[in-house]
NUVEX-396240 format. One record per residue (C-alpha): residue number from 0; x, y, z. Coordinates in Angstrom, 3 decimals, decimal comma. Layout:
i	c1	c2	c3
NUM	X	Y	Z
...
***
This chain:
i	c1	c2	c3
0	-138,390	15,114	-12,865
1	-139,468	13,826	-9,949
2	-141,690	15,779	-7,495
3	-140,106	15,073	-3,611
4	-142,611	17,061	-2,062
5	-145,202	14,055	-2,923
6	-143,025	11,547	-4,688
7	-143,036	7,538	-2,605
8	-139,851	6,682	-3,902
9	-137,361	7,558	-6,292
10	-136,944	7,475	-9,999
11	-133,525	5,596	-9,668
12	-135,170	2,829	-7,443
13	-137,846	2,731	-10,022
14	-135,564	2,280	-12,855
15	-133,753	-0,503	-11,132
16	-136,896	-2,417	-10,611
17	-137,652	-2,472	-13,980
18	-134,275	-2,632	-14,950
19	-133,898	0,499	-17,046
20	-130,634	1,733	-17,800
21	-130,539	4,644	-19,951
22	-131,987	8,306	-19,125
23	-134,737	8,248	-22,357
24	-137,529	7,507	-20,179
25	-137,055	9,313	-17,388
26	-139,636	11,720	-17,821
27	-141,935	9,208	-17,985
28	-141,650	7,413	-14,814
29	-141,002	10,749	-13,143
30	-144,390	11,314	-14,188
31	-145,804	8,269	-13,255
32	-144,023	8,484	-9,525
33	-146,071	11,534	-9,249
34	-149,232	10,030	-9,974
35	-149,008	6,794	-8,019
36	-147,841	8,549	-5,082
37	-150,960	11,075	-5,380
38	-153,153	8,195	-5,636
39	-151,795	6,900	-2,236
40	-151,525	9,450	-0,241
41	-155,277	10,170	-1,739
42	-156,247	6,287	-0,337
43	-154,678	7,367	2,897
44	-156,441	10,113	3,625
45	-153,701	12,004	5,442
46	-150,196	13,838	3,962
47	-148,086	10,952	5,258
48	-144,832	13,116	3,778
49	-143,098	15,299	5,922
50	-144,160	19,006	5,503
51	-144,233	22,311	8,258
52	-147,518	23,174	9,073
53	-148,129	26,940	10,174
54	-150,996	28,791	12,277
55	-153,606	25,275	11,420
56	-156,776	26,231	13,720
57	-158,376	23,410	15,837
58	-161,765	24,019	18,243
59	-160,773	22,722	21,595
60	-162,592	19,279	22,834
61	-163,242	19,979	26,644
62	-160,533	16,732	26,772
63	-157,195	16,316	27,421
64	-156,864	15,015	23,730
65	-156,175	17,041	20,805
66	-155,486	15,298	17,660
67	-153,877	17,082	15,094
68	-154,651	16,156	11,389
69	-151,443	14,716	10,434
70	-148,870	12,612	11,746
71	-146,923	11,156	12,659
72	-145,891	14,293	14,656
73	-142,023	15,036	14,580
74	-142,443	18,028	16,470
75	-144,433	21,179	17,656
76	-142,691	24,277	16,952
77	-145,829	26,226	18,572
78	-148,961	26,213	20,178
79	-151,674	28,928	21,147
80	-154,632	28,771	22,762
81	-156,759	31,523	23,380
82	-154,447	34,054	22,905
83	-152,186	32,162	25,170
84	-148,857	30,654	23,646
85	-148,403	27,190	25,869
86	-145,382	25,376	26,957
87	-144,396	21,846	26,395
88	-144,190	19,938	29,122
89	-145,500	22,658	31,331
90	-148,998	23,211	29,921
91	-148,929	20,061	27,438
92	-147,171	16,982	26,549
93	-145,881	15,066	23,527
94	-145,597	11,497	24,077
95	-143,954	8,781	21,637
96	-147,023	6,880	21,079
97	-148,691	10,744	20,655
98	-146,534	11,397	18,206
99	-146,980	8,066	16,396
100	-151,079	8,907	16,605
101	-151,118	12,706	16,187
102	-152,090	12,930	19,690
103	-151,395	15,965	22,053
104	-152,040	15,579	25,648
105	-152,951	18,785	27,328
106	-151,791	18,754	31,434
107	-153,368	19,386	34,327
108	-156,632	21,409	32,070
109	-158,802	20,401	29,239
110	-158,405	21,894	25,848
111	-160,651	24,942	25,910
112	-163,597	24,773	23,711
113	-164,599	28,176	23,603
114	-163,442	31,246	23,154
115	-164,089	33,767	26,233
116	-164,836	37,500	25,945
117	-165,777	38,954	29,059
118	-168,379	41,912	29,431
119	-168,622	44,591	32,135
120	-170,301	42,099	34,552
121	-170,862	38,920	32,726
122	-168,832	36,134	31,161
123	-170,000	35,551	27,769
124	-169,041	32,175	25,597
125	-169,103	32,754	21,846
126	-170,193	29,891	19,027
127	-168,370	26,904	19,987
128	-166,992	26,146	16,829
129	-165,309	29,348	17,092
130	-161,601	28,249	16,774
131	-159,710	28,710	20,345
132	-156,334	26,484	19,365
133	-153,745	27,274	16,429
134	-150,593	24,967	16,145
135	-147,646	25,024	14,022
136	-145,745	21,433	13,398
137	-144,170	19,438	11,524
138	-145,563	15,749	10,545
139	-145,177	13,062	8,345
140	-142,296	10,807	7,422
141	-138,800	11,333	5,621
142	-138,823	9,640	1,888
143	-136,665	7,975	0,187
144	-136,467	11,473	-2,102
145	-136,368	14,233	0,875
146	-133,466	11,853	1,894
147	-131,768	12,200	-0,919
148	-132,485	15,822	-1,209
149	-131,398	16,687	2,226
150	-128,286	14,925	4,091
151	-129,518	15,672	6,766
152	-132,764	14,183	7,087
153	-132,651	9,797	7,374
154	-135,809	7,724	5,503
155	-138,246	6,688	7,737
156	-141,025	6,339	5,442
157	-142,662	2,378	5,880
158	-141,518	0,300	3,290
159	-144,462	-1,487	2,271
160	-146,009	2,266	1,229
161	-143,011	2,714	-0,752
162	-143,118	-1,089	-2,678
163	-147,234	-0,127	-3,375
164	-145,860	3,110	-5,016
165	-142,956	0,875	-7,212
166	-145,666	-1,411	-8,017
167	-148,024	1,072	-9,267
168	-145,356	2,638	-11,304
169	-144,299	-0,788	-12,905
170	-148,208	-1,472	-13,948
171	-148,339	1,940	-15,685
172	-145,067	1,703	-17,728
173	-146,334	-1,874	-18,663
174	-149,206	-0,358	-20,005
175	-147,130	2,532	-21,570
176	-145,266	-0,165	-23,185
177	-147,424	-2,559	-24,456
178	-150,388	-0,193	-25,512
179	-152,702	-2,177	-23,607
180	-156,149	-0,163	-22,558
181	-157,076	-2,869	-20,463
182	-157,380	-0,325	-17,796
183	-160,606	1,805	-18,638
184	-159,096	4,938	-17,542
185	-155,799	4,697	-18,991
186	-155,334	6,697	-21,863
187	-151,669	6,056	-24,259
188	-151,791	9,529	-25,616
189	-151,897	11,305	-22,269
190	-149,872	8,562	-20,431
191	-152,328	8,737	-17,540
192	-153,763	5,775	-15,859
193	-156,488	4,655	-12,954
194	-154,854	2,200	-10,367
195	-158,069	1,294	-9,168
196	-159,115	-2,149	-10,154
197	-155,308	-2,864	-10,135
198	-155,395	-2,765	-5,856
199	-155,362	-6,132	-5,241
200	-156,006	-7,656	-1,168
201	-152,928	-7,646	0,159
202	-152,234	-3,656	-1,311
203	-155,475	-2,654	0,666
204	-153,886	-4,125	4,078
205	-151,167	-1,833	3,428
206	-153,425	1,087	2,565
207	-155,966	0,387	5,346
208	-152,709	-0,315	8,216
209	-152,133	3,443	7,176
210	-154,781	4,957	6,756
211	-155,695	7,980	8,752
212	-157,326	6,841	11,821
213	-159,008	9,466	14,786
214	-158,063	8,163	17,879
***
């Protein structure tokens, strides 16, 4: 069935877009909802669904930026620095459009770039990219399948991400259906197919609008 811990959108969606009404090919397209989405979250260069993530090390930036490597950020169960735990909206600050970017604002200080052990009488700095920052947080968006796998939690995945994944999905059970091997990578034994050359303009505005970006 399908996978919700990658899955774009769900197999019943799916089936009503191709207007499937019976169960014998739900395997299929559960299979094929996995692969699409893994080819777009692979395009976007960034986990875009929502997951925890625990103890991820950064090396400080002498800024007040620190931009974590997903978003967008729901929220920040944790941060250490140094040794140091910090507190939100005492030693650092999460703003909306932060969130939106991945974007933590440290207050008042920069983020420290090294780490600082301190001899009898001298300060000493060790290798900068010596890791002085670990965060745990939770990022991404709610889809359409964590939705429905959790009352509690409300979609807010974009929609046009979720129409590339129904699209991509429709192509490969076209293929599946017809027998075509148009597609060089597509393979009817294994079921498997390359979306590649089926990306057409207007699917890479959607993929490059999301793509990860470092602000």
């Amino acid at each position: 069935m399908v996978n919700s811990a990658i899955a774009l959108t769900t197999l019943e969606t799916v089936k009503e877009e191709l207007n499937i009404n019976d169960t014998s090919k739900d395997n299929l397209l559960s299979r094929h909802i996995n692969q699409a989405s893994q080819f777009i979250i692979d395009q976007l260069d960034r986990d875009i669904v929502k997951t925890v993530y625990t103890n991820e090390g950064y090396t400080g930036t002498d800024t007040p930026k620190l931009t974590l490597r997903q978003y967008p950020i729901v929220s920040i169960e944790k941060i250490i620095e140094n040794d140091v735990e910090l507190i939100e909206n005492k030693d650092y600050k999460l703003t909306r459009q932060g969130k939106k970017q991945g974007m933590v604002h440290r207050l008042y200080f920069n983020w420290i770039k090294y780490n600082r052990t301190f001899g009898q009488l001298s300060k000493t700095f060790q290798n900068a990219a010596d890791l002085t920052i670990t965060v745990d947080y939770t990022a991404g968006y709610v889809t359409p399948q964590q939705a429905i796998d959790d009352e509690a939690e409300s979609r807010d995945l974009p929609y046009d991400i979720e129409s590339l994944a129904i699209k991509l999905v429709a192509v490969a059970y076209s293929k599946y259906c017809t027998g075509t091997q148009g597609q060089s990578n597509y393979k009817a034994g294994s079921r498997t197919i390359s979306w590649d050359s089926v990306i057409n303009e207007h699917d890479m505005r959607i993929i490059d609008k999301h793509k990860r970006k470092w602000y």
